[in-house]
C-alpha positions as CSV (number, residue, x, y, z in Angstrom):
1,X,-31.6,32.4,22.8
2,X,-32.0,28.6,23.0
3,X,-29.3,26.0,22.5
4,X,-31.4,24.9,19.3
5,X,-31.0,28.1,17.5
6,X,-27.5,29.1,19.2
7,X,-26.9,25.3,17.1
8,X,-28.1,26.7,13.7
9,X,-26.8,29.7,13.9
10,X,-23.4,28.2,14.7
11,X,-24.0,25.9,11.7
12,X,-24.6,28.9,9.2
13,X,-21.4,31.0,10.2
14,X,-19.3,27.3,9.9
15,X,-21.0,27.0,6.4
16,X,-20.3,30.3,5.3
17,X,-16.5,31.0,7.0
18,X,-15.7,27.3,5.7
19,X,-17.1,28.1,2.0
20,X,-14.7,31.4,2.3
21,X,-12.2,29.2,3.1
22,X,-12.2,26.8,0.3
23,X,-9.8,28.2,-1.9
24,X,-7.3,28.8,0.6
25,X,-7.7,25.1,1.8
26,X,-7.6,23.4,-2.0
27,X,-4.3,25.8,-2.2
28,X,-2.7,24.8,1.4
29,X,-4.3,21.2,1.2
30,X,-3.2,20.6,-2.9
31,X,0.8,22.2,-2.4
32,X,1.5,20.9,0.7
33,X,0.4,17.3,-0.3
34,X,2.5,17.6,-4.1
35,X,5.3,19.0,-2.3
36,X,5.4,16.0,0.4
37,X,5.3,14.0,-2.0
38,X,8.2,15.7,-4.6
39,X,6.4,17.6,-6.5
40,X,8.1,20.9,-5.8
41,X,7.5,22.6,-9.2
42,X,10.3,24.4,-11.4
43,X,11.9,27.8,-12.5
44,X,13.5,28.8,-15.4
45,X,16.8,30.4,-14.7
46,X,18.4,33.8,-16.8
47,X,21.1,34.7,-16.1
48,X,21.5,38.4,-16.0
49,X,24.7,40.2,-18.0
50,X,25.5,43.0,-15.6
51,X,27.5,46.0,-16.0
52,X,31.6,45.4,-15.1
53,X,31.1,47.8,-12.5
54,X,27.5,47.4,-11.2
55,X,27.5,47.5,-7.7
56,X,25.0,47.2,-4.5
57,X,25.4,48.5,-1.0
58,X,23.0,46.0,0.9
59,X,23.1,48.3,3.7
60,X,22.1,51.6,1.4
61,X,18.8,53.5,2.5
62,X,18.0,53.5,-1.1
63,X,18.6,50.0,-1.9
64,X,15.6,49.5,-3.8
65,X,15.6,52.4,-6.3
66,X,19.5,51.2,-6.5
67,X,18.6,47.7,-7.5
68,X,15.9,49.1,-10.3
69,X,18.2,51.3,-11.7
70,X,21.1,48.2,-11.9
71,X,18.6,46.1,-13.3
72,X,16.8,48.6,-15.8
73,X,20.9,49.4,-17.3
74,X,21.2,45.5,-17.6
75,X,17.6,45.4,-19.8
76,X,15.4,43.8,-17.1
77,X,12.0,45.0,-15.7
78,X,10.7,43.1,-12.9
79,X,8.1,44.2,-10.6
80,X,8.7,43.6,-6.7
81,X,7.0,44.6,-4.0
82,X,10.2,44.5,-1.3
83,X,13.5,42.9,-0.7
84,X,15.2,39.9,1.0
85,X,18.3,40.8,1.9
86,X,20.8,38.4,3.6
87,X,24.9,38.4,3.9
88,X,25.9,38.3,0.3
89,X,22.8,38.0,-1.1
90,X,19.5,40.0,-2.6
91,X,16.3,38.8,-3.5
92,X,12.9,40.4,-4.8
93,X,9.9,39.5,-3.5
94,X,7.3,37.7,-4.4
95,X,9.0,35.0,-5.5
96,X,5.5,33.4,-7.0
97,X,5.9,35.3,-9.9
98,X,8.9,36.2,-11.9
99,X,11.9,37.6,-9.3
100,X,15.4,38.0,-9.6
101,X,18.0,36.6,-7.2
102,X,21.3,38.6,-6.8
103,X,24.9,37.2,-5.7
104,X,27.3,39.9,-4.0
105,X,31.0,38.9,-4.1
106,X,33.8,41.0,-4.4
107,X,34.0,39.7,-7.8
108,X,31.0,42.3,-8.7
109,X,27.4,41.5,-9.3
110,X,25.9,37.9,-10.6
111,X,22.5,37.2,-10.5
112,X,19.4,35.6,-12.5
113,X,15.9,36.4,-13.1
114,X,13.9,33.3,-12.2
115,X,10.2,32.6,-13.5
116,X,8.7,30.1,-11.5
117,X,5.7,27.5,-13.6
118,X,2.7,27.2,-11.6
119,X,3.1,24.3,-9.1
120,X,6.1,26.3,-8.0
121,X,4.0,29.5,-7.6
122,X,1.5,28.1,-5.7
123,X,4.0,26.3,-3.2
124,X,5.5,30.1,-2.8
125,X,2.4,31.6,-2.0
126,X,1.7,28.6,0.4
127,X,5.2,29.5,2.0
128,X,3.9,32.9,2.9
129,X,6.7,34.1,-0.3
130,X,3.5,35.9,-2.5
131,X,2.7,39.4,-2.2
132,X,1.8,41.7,0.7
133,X,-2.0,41.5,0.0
134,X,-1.6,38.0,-0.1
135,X,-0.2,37.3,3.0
136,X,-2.7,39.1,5.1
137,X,-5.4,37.0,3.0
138,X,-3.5,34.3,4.5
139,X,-3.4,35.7,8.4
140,X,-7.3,36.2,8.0
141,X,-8.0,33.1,6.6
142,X,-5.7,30.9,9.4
143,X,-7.5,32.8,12.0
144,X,-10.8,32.0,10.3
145,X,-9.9,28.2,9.8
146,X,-9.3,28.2,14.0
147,X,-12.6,29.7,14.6
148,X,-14.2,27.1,12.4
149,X,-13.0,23.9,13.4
150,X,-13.5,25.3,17.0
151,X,-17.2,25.7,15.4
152,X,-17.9,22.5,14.2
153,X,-16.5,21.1,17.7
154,X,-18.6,23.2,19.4
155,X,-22.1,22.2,16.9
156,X,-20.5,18.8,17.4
157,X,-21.1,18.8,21.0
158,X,-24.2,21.4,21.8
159,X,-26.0,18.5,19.8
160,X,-26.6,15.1,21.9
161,X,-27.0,12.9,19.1
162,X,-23.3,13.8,17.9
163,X,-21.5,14.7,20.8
164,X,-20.2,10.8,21.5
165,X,-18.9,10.8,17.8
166,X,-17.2,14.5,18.7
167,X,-15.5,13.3,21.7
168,X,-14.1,10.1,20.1
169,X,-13.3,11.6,17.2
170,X,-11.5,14.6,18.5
171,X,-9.4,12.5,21.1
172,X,-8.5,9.8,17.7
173,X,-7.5,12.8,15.9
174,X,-5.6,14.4,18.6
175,X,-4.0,10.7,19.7
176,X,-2.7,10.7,15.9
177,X,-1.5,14.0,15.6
178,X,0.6,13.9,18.8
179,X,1.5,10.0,17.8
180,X,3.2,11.2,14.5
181,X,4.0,14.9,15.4
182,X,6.1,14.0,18.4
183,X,6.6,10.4,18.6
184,X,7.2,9.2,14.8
């Protein structure tokens, strides 16, 4: 195979892996430059009326089915696909759609269901926060965003009448990068 068609056939899988990839770069492109620049998005907060003496053992093998039934006898139905659990706190997950957040004291159980509007979403799904599907979507589509900018360098280069603009390019974009990643 010739450099010529090695070129367009590099071209056509850059075209096609960056056209699968245009979703996921409007959504990682669109939340991380709103939430730079403040806009984080909201929840609305409910506070949940729980039972005098509800309790959760954080450490219990059936923690989930424990924290359904709690929730079902305080009236609340929320879907979650698995758990955060840290020191005095539990957390359903994903937290882009409707979740509930659970503070352990030795006061009993507080907690709140939280529905987050859709700027807020979409920053959780950007954080990795959405669910399980999700976040291998996002695995396979960092992995295909490496292998098509190292594309597009490498059609940059194979073709002489663009490799000069590659090179500069590249090194401009790398001088910036390393300027404001590790000098700003």
């Amino acid at each position: 195979m010739n450099l010529v068609k090695i070129r367009r056939l590099l071209i056509l899988a850059h075209l096609y892996i960056a056209a699968l990839l245009a979703p996921a770069f409007i959504l990682v492109g669109a939340t991380g430059a709103l939430y730079v620049a403040g806009v984080k998005g909201a929840e609305t907060e409910t506070s949940i009326a729980f039972a005098p003496d509800a309790q959760l053992d954080p450490s219990s093998p059936t923690l989930e089915t424990d924290l359904r039934d709690v929730l079902g006898a305080a009236g609340i139905e929320v879907d979650f696909e698995y758990l955060i659990v840290r020191p005095g706190m539990i957390m359903t997950r994903p937290t882009s759609r409707e979740y509930v957040r659970l503070d352990l004291s030795g006061e009993g159980l507080s907690g709140a269901v939280y529905r987050p509007d859709l700027p807020k979403a979409l920053m959780e799904l950007h954080k990795g926060h959405g669910p399980r599907a999700f976040r291998v979507y996002q695995i396979a589509m960092g992995s295909m965003l490496v292998l098509v900018a190292l594309g597009g360098l490498l059609v940059g280069l194979l073709a002489a009448s663009y490799r000069r603009a590659t090179i500069i390019a590249t090194l401009i974009g790398s001088g910036i990068f390393a300027a404001l990643a590790f000098l700003a």
